[in-house]
Every structure is written in C-alpha cells, then in structure tokens.
N, C-alpha and C positions, 0 to 999 in steps of 0.2 A: 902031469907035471914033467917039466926036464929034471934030469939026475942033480942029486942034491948038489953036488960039486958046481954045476954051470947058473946055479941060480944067481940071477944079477937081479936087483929088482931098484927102482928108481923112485923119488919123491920131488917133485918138478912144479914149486909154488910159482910165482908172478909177485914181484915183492912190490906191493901196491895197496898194502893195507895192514892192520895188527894181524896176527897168527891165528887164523881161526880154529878152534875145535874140530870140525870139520875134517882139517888140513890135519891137525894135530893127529885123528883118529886113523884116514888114511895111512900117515906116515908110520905110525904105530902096527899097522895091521902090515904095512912092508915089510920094518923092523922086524917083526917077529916070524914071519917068512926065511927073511936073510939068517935071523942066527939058527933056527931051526934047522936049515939046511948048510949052514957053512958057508953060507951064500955073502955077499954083497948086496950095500943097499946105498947109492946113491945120490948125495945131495946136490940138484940142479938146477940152481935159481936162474929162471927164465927171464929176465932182465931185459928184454929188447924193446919194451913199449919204454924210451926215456922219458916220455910226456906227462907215465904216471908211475913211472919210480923213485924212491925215496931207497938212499942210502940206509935209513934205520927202520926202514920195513924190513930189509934185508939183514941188518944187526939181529933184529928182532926177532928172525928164521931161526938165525944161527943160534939166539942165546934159547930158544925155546926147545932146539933139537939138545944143548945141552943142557937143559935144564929137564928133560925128559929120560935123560939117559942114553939119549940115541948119538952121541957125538964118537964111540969108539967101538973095538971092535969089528965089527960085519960093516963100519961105517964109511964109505968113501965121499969125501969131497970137502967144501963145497966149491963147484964148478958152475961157471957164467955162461947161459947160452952165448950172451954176446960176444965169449971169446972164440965162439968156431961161426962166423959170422962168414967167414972164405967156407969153408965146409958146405953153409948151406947156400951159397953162391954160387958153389958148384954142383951141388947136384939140381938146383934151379935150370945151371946151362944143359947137362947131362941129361934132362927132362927133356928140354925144349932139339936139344939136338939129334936125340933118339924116335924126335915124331912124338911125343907123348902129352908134350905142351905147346901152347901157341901163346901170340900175343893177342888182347883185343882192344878196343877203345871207345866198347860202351858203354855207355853211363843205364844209373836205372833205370831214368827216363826213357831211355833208347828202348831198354827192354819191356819197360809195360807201354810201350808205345805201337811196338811188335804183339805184342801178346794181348796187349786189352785187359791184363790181370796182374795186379801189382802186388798180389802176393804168390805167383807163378815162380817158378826157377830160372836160370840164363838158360836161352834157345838155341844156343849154340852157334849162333849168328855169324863169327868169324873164326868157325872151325879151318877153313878153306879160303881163308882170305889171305894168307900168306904174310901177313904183318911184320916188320920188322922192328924192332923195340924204339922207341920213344916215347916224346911226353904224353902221358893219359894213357899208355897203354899197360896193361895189367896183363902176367904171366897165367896162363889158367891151364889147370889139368887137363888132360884129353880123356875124359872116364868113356871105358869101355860102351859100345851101344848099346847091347845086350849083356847078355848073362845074369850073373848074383853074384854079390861078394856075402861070405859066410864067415862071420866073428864067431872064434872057439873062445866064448864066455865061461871061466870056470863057473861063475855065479848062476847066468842068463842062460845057459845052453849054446845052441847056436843059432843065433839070432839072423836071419836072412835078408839083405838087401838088396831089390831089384837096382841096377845097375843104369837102367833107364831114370831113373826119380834122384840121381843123385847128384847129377848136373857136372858140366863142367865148371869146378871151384879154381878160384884164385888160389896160386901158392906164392906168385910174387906181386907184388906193388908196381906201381908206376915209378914210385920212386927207387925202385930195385931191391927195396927191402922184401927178407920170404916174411911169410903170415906164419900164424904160432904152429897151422897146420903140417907145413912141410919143417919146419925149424925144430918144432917137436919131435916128429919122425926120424929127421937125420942124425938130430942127441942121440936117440936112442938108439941108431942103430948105431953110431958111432963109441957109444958108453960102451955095448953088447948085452942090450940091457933084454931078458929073455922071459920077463913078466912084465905087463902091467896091472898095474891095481891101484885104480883112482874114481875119483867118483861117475855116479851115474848118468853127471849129466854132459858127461864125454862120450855115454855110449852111442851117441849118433855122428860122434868123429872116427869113429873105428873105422866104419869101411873105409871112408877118405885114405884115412891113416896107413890101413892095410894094403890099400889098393899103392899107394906111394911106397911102401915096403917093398913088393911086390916088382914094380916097376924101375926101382935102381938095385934091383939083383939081390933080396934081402928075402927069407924067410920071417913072419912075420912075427909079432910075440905072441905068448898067451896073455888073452885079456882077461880081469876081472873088475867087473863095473858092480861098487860099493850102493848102498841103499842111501839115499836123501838122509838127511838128520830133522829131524821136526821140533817144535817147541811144545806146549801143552795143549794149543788150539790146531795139532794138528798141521801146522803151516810149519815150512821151511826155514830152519835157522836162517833168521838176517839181521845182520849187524843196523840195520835199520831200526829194529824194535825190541831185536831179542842181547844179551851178552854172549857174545860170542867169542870178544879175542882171547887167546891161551896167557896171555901175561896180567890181563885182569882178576882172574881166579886166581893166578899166582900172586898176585899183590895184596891180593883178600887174605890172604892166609892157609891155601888148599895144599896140601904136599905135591910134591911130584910125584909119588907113590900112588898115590890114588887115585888122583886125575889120570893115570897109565893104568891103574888098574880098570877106573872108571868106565875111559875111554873105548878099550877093549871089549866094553861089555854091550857095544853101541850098536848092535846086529851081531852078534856072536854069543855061546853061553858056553862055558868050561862045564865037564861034568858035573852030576848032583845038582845041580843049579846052586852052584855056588858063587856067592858076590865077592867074598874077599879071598883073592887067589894071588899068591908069591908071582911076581914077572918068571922065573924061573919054570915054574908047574905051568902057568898059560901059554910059555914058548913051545912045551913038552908037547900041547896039547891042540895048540891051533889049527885049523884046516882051513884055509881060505876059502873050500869048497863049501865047509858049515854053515860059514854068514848067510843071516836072513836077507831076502831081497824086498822085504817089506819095510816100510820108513822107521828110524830108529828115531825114539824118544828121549827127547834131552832133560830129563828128570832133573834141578835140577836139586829139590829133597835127598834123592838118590844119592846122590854125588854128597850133598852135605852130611850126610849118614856115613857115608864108607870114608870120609875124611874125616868125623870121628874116630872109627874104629882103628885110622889107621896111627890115628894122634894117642889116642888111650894103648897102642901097643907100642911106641917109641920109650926107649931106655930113659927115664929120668934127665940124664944131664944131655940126651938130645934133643929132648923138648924145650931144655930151658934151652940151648942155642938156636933152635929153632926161634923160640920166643923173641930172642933177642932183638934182631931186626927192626921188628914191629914195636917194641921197648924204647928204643931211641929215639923212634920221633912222639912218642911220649910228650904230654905237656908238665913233666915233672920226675925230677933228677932219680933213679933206681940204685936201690940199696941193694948189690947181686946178693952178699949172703941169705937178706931176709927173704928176695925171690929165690932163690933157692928152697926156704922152708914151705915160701907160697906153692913154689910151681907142681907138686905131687897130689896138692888140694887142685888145683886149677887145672889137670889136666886131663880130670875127670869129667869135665864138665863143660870143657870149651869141643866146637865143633870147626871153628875157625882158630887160626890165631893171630889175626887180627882182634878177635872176643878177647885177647889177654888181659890189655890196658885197662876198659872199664872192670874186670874181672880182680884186679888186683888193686888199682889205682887206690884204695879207699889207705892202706900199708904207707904209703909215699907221699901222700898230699897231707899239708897239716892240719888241714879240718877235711872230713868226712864230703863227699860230693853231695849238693842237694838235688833231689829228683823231687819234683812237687809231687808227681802221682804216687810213689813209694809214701814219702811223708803224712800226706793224706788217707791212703790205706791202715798205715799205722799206728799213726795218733791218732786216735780216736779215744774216746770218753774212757780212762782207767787208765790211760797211758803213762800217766805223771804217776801212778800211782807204784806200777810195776815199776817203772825206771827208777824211781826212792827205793823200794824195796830191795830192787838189783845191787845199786848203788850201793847201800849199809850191806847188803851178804859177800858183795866180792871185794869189800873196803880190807878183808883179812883172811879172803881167801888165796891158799896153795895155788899160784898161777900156772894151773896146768887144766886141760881141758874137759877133763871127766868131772873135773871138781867144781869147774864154773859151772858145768851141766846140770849137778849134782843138784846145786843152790840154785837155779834158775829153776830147775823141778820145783822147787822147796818154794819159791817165792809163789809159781802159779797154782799147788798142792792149796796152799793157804786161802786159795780167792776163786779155789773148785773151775782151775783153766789148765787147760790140759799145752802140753811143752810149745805145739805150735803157736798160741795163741801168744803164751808169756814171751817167745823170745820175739816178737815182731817188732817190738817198738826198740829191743835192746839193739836188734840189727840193723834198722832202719839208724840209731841212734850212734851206730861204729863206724857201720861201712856207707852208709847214705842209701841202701838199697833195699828192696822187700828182698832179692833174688842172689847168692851170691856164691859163696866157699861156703862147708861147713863153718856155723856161726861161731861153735868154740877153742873150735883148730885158730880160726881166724884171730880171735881173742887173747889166745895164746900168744902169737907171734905178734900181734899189736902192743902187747905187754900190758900191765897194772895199769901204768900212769894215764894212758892216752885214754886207753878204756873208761877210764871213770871220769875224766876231763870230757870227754866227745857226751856220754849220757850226762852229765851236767850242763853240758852246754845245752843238751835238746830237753831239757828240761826248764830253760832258762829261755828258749824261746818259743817252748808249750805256756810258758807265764806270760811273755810279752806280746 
C-alpha cells in the first residue's frame, strides 16, 4: 500500500437507479480504508449518461452516504464527473495529438464484415488511415501491439493482460463525448485518487484504465477488484428479482448500524469470527488485502439477526425515537407516555421496526385487532369458560402484573391447564393476537377497564 498519509480512495456510482447494497458495501470497504489511514475518500457521481440520470438517484447517493455515516470526516465531496467535462476533452486531444489515438468510422457491421466473426474485436482497420474528426467518427485508443499490461490487484495478484486481445477501445464518441473509460480515468487522476476498490466486474477495465494512466503521464493506482454479491441461489444480486436498493431496508426498519455492520461482513471477517463488531474495532482492523475473492452471500436472515441485536442494545429512549417514524404513519393516534411503558416490552422482541405498529397497536386502537387465524387458534372449546373465570379473578384484582399472573395461574390450576394453555384466549381476547408483549406487562399498561371490557366482548361474540 502507499503511506497512510497519501491514501485517497474514491466511490464513483452512476446515478441511474436506487442505492444498491452492493454499491453501499464497496463504498463502506473505502470508507474504512480512508479513516484507517487518515486517508480520504471521495464522493464522485459519474453523471454523464443525461439519458439515464435522475436528479433523486443522485439525492438518493447523497442521503444513503449520510445516512451510513459516511458523509464526514475522511469524506470529500460530492463532485460531478460532468463538471470536468473540459478536462476530459483534453486529455481525448492530448491522446489523439501524442500519436496514441486516432479517429475511425466504422460501424460493427463494417467490422464483422472484415472479420466474418461478430463476436471478434475491432481489427484495427483505420490505425493508419489518418482520419480527421467528423460525423460517425469515433476517438479510439492506440493499445500497444505487443507486450502485457500487468494489474497490481491487492485482492487478485497480478492478473496479466496480453496486449494483443485488448483492441483498440473507443474513448471518445462521434459525438465528442469521452466514454466512462477515459472519463473515469482522468477523475481519478485528477482527484489524486491512489487506490481503487470497486467491484469485480471492472476488473477487465483495468488494463484499458492503466494502459490510459500510463499514456497521459500518470502512475497508475492500486487496484482492488471486490467479490460479486449473490443471493441464496447463488446468482448475482439483481434489482430484477432480488431487493437490493440501500433505502428499502432503511424504510423497513434496519439501523444504519447494522446494515454497516452487516455490510462489512460481505467477503471480509473481523477476528474470532465475530458478527457484531463496533465501526470503530472493524476500522482498527480492516485489511483490504483480507477480503475473500469468492462470491459473497446476501443472507438476508443474517442481516435480520444482527439488526436485532443491534435494536436489543439501543438505550431505551432511542428506540423509542427510533420507533417513532414508523409510529406516525400509524392507522391510529399514539399515546407517547403509554409507548413509553410499551416500548422496553417491545424491544425485546421486534427484529424490524417497522414490527412496532402491529406490536403495540392493540394499546391504541379501541377494540383489539382481529386476526381470524389467532382467533380461531384460540377459541376453541373451554374458551368461554376461561375468559368468565379470568373475568370474576381480575374483577378485584391489584392491577399489577405478577398478580394478574398469579390469578390466571389460579384459574388454569382449577381446570389441570398449565399457564400457556389458560392465557391464550385471554390474549387473543386484549391484544387481538396469539403472538405479542409479555401478556401481563401488557395487561398492566392496558389497565382494569379495557381489560375486562375487550374479554367481554370476546365472550359476547364466542356467544353469537
């Protein structure tokens, strides 16, 4: 690696779609590069394709990098390829004036017309034509005849490319516009950007890349080319089939914390094999050289596990803000103190918090939710008979939760049904659910009144 002082390292999306994970995991493996080293890491939305850019793809960049943590510190930018658009105009001319590019004005046609093979390369047909620029004619590299160009992969080794097999590539347009190939190159060299680390399926851009480094008087970077991401079958994350964009999981209710934790863990492993590691200890401990080069698994169990654990160690009153959010669009008005009492029961038990609302909802609505599958689980044959007994033991019972416990022991003791059995209709008959809070925590905070109003009523339509 270069000294930790000169590390620049860069994260260079194409805003042309939601945030992918993906994107999100690279940027993250920069990120923690940059602060590692005292380095820089900046943000460089490649913006040149207008035809499929969207202003809030781009929004979408920016709120995802701060909503990751990554918007400060080691952080530079965000910077628009499209503002150094003269920059890469010039080193197009600088190419083409040095002998190193030419014009051509073949079509594909032209070339499997020459060659008889139309998945062949260009044959270099107007190396030596002398072209001068006009309509149809495209800027193309002059790639070396011979030799190998040799990519220092920290990941890959060093991956060797005959020079022959890699053709003379276009770097500018007919239309005068450069391609992402030289456009990308000249950011870079222009940022002084002295790593790359992006995905793998750039690593057959490198030598292009390097070889254009190379040719406008530039030592190249070090590469690292990241492993695929996969879903369960194995196949490549694709926004086609798989979820993939980074604000959907945010909207679900995933922290930022974990998903960074998560993300981190996507071809990489902190020592011990440990899954839940402070951003702090995995920056201590990163090596870019570690990451696996085998395809990473987008678990995404995994992820709903560690975004538990990370919900179950949030301080009390920032889960309830956490909550909140998701609270508001609620189909019913929220009593804060009483969530207050709820949210310490509830956040044992949620893996999402988006899970808050039906989780609590039963507190806030004036009749209980009905769930036919719960109800029917429940009410079953003796149901009416617990819910009367319930009813007369908590008609004078101490509204506190060991003592409604106490009595509901006491009601199923009498009819030789052990606790699980006795509270099922009571809870089906509060909260509208087989599944929910502790039932007498819950009971508590519901109060006397409601409590024996809600089992009267489900007793009133176990009659009808």
């Amino acid at each position: 690696m270069a000294s930790s002082s000169s590390i620049r390292v860069r994260f260079a999306p194409s805003p042309t779609g939601m945030f992918h994970v993906g994107g999100a995991r690279s940027a993250l493996f920069n990120w923690a590069m940059a602060e590692q080293s005292g380095g820089t890491l900046v943000l460089r939305i490649e913006d040149t394709d207008a035809s499929r850019n969207k202003p809030e793809w781009t929004e979408g960049i920016i709120r995802a990098f701060a909503w990751l943590g990554m918007d400060g510190g080691a952080y530079e930018g965000p910077y628009f390829q499209s503002a150094n658009a003269d920059g890469h105009a010039e080193a197009a001319r600088t190419l083409r004036d040095k002998g190193l590019a030419y014009y051509c004005d073949c079509t594909r046609d032209d070339v499997i017309a020459r060659t008889g093979d139309q998945h062949k390369g260009y044959d270099g047909f107007c190396r030596d034509r002398g072209l001068e620029p006009g309509p149809g004619r495209a800027l193309r590299f002059r790639t070396p005849d011979e030799g190998r160009t040799v990519v220092v992969d920290l990941l890959r080794g060093e991956p060797v490319f005959e020079n022959a097999v890699l053709e003379d590539f276009v770097i500018a347009r007919a239309d005068g516009s450069v391609t992402f190939l030289l456009a990308n190159a000249v950011d870079d060299m222009s940022q002084a950007i002295t790593h790359v680390v992006r995905g793998e399926e750039h690593l057959s851009n490198a030598p292009k890349q390097q070889l254009l480094w190379e040719a406008l008087g530039h030592e190249p970077p070090v590469w690292a080319h990241l492993p695929v991401i996969v879903n369960e079958k194995r196949q490549k994350l694709s926004k086609r089939r798989d979820k993939v964009a980074l604000e959907d999981y945010r909207d679900e209710g995933y922290l930022a914390e974990a998903m960074r934790n998560y993300l981190m863990l996507l071809g990489w492993a902190p020592s011990d094999d440990r899954e839940i590691v402070p951003w702090e200890e995995m920056v201590a401990e990163f090596r870019i050289e570690d990451v696996n080069t085998s395809p990473a698994f987008f678990d995404v169990k995994k992820l709903r596990a560690i975004n538990g654990e990370y919900i179950r160690a949030l301080p009390v009153e920032k889960f309830v803000a956490a909550c909140l959010p998701f609270l508001e669009d609620a189909p019913f008005e929220v009593d804060l103190p009483v969530f207050d009492e709820l949210a310490p029961l509830a956040q044992t038990r949620v893996a999402l918090l988006s899970e808050i609302v039906p989780m609590v909802d039963f507190a806030f609505l004036a009749e209980p939710p009905f769930d036919e599958a719960s109800w029917s689980k429940a009410m079953k044959d003796g149901a009416d008979d617990i819910l009367a007994a319930t009813e007369a033991a908590y008609a004078d019972a101490p509204w506190e939760a060991e003592e409604l416990k106490t009595r509901l022991e006491a009601v199923g003791a009498e009819r030789g049904l052990k606790l699980g059995k006795t509270q099922a209709p009571v809870r089906v008959a509060a909260t509208g659910r087989t599944v929910g809070l502790p039932l007498f925590e819950s009971l508590e905070i519901l109060g006397r009144d409601r409590t024996l109003a809600r089992i009267a009523a489900a007793r009133a339509r176990l009659a009808g």
